[in-house]
N, C-alpha and C positions, 0 to 999 in steps of 0.2 A: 468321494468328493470330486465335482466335475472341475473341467480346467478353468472355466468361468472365476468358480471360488478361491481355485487356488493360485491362480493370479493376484486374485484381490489382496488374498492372506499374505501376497509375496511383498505385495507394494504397500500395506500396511507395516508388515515387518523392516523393511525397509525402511521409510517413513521414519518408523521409532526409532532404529539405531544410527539413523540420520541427527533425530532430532537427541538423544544421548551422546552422541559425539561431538557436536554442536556444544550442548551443555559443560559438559567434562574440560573443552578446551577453554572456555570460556568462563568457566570457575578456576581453572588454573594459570587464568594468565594474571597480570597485573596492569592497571588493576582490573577486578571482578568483573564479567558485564555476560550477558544474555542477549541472543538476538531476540529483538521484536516482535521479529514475523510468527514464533510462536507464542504469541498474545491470543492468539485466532483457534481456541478450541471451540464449542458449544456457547459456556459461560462467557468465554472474551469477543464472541462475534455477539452476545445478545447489550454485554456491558459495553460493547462500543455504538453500538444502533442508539445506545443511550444517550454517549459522549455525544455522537453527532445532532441530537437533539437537545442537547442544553443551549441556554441560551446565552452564556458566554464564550462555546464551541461555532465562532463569528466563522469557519471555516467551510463549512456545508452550506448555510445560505448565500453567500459570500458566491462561488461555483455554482450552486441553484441557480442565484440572479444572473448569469450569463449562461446557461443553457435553456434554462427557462425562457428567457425574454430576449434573450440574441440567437437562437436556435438557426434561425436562418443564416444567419453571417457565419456561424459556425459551417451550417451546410454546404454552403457557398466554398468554404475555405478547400474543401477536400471533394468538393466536384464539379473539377477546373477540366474537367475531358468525360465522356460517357463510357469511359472503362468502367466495366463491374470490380467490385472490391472485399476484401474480409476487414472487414469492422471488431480489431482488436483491442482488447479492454483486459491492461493488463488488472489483478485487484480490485476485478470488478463490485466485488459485493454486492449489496442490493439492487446496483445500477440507477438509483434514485435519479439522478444527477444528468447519467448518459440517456437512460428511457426518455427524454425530454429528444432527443435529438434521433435518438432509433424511430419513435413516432413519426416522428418529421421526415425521415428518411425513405421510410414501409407508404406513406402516405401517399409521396410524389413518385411513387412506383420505382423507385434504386434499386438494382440489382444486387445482392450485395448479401453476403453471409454474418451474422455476430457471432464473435467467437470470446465469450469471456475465458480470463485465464483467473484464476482464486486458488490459493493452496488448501481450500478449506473446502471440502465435498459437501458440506452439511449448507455450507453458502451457497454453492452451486446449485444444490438442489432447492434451495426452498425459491431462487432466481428464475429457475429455468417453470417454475410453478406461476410466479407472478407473470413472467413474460407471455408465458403461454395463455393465460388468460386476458391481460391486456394489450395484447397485441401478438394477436394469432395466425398473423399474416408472415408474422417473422420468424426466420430462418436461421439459428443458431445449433452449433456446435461447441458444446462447454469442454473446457482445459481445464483439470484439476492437476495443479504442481505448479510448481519455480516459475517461474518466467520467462528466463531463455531456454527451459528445457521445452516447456509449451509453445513457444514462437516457434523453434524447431519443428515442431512436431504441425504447427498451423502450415507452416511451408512446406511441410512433404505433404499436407493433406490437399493443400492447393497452392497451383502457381501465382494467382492475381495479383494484381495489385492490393500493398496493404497501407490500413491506417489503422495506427496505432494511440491509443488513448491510454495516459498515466495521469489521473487528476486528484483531486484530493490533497494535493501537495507533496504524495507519498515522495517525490525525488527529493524533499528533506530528511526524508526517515536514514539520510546516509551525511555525513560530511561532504568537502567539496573535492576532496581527492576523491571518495569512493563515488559522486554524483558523475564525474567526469567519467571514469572506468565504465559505468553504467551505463551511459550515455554515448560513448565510443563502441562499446558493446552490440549497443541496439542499431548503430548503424551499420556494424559490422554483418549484422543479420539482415539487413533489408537492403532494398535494392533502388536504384535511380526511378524516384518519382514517387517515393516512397513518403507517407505521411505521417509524422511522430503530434501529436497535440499531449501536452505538457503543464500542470498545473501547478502555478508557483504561487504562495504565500509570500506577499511582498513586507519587508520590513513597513513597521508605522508603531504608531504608539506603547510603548514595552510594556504597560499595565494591562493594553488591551489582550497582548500576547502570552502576557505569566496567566493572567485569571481566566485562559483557554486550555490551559493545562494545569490547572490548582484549582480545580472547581472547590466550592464550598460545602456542598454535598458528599464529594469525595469518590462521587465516583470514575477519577482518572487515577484515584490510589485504588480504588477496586480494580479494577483493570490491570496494571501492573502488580499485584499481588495475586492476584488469578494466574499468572502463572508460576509461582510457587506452589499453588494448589495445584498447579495442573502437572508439577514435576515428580509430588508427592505423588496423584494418583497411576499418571502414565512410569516414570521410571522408577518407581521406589524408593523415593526421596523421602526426607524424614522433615521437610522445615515448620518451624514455627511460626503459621503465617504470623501471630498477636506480635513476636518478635520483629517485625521488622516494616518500617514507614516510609512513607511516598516522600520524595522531596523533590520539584523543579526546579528550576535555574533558567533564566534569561539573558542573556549580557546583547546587549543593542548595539553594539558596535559589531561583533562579527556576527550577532545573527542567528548563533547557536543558543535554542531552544531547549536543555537537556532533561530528564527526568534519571532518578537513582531511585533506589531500594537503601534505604539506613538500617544496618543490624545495631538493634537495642540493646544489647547484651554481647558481649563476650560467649561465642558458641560452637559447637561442632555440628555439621550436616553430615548425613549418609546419605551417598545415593548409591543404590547398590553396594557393592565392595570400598566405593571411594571414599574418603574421609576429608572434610572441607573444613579449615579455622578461622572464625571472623571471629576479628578484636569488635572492643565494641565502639560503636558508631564507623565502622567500615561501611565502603556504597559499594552496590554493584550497581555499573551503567548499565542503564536499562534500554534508554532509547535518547536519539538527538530526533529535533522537528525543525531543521533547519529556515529559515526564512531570508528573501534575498532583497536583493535592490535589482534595477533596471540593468546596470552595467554588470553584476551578477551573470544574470540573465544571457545577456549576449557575450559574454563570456565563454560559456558554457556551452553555447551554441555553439561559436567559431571554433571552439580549440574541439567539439566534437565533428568537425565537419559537415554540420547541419546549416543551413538557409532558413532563418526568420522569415516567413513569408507574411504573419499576421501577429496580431496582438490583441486580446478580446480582455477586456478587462470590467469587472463587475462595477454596478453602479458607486461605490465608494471609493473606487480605486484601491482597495486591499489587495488586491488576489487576480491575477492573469493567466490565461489558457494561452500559453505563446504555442504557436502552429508553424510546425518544422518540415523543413522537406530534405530528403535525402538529394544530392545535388550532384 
């Protein structure tokens, strides 16, 4: 076996007993809960391509209409000087969203490297496929892993100036204490002149907000069930997906968007060696989709030591790309 593969086999292995450790603690704490981020195998990156095309998932077009149709003012925002830059995209995915504004970029001749970062290889590849065919002019180097382990790793690979893209709203995928740690984080990594773009789902209508996560079809409970299937097949877990149902939650005051897992039954899980007991109707938190207001916003900013430099906001006022700078 050459050293090629067996790197690969390392960082896969790794990977696993990353994402078993992860679970194990997270089945024994109280209460129950599961990180998110592995929602993203095969199955959960094809059932979310889904999510984002339903048409109560007001989230994706919502971010479209201001890259789409404000692509310039975006441009605008982050080439304030003819310094060359790496164009980082944390969870990038498909890139549906940012390719609106990479075109625009490659067009007026930008110097300028894309660097997605995705935990998901299968995402990267099939990204680095598309790009290269619609737009073959551009110059990427794909990150599969974490995000600050990848930022890391974008800064040994080059010194430039960076701009940094988190859109999708994913900075709710955490509460406001772990949004802030996040957020502190990423400036801690970057450097004066440095450009963070940020996509926040603003609070507004709570029915518009539950029925974005409670679709009627069902598939934001396929999605969150997907990865019990995917614990069964990756660690040797025993669940009964039929056991156990989707349930959201909304509360419009603070804003917390949450999704659980309900066990039907009184049951025991195997995962490997380990032995798990849910009474019946126990939840495991699955995921928060946090959504904010304006002073939210500048909040989070200030107390992370970042500069509001801009505010791009979609034609309905839902949903804002606040543009930050490292100061």
């Amino acid at each position: 076996m050459n050293s090629q593969v067996d790197t690969e086999a390392q960082i896969k292995n790794d990977s696993k007993e990353t994402f078993l450790s992860d679970v194990l603690d997270g089945l024994k704490s109280f209460p129950k809960h599961l990180h998110s981020k592995y929602f993203y195998d095969k199955a959960g990156d094809r059932l979310f391509q889904q999510i984002m095309n339903m048409p109560e998932y007001y989230l994706t077009n919502c971010e479209l209409d201001i890259f789409k149709n404000k692509t310039k003012k975006l441009a605008n925002s982050i080439l304030s000087s003819d310094t060359s830059f790496d164009l980082i995209e944390l969870g990038a995915g498909d890139a549906m969203k940012s390719s609106y504004l990479l075109k625009h970029l490659v067009e007026k001749g930008v110097n300028f490297t894309y660097m997605p970062i995705d935990i998901s290889g299968h995402i990267l590849s099939e990204l680095n496929k598309k790009l290269n065919n619609e737009i073959p002019d551009l110059e990427i180097v794909s990150l599969e892993g974490e995000y600050f382990d990848m930022l890391d790793k974008a800064t040994s690979i080059s010194t430039r100036k960076k701009v940094v893209l988190f859109l999708g709203g994913n900075i709710g995928n955490m509460d406001f204490e772990e949004s802030y740690h996040f957020c502190r984080e990423l400036k801690r990594k970057l450097n004066h002149g440095d450009i963070l773009i940020v996509g926040f789902d603003l609070k507004k209508n709570p029915h518009t907000i539950l029925n974005a996560y409670n679709d009627a079809a069902g598939i934001t409970s396929s999605f969150n069930l997907n990865l019990l299937v995917r614990m069964n097949r990756e660690l040797d877990a025993d669940f009964d997906v039929l056991n156990y149902q989707h349930y959201q939650t909304y509360d419009p005051i603070s804003g917390a968007c949450k999704s659980y897992l309900v066990s039907l039954a009184e049951q025991n899980v195997h995962i490997g060696n380990e032995v798990f007991h849910f009474q019946e109707n126990e939840l495991i938190d699955m995921e928060i989709s946090q959504k904010f207001s304006q002073d939210d916003i500048s909040k989070l900013a200030k107390d992370s030591k970042f500069h509001i430099i801009d505010e791009i906001h979609d034609s309905k006022n839902w949903f804002v790309d606040s543009i930050w700078q490292v100061v």
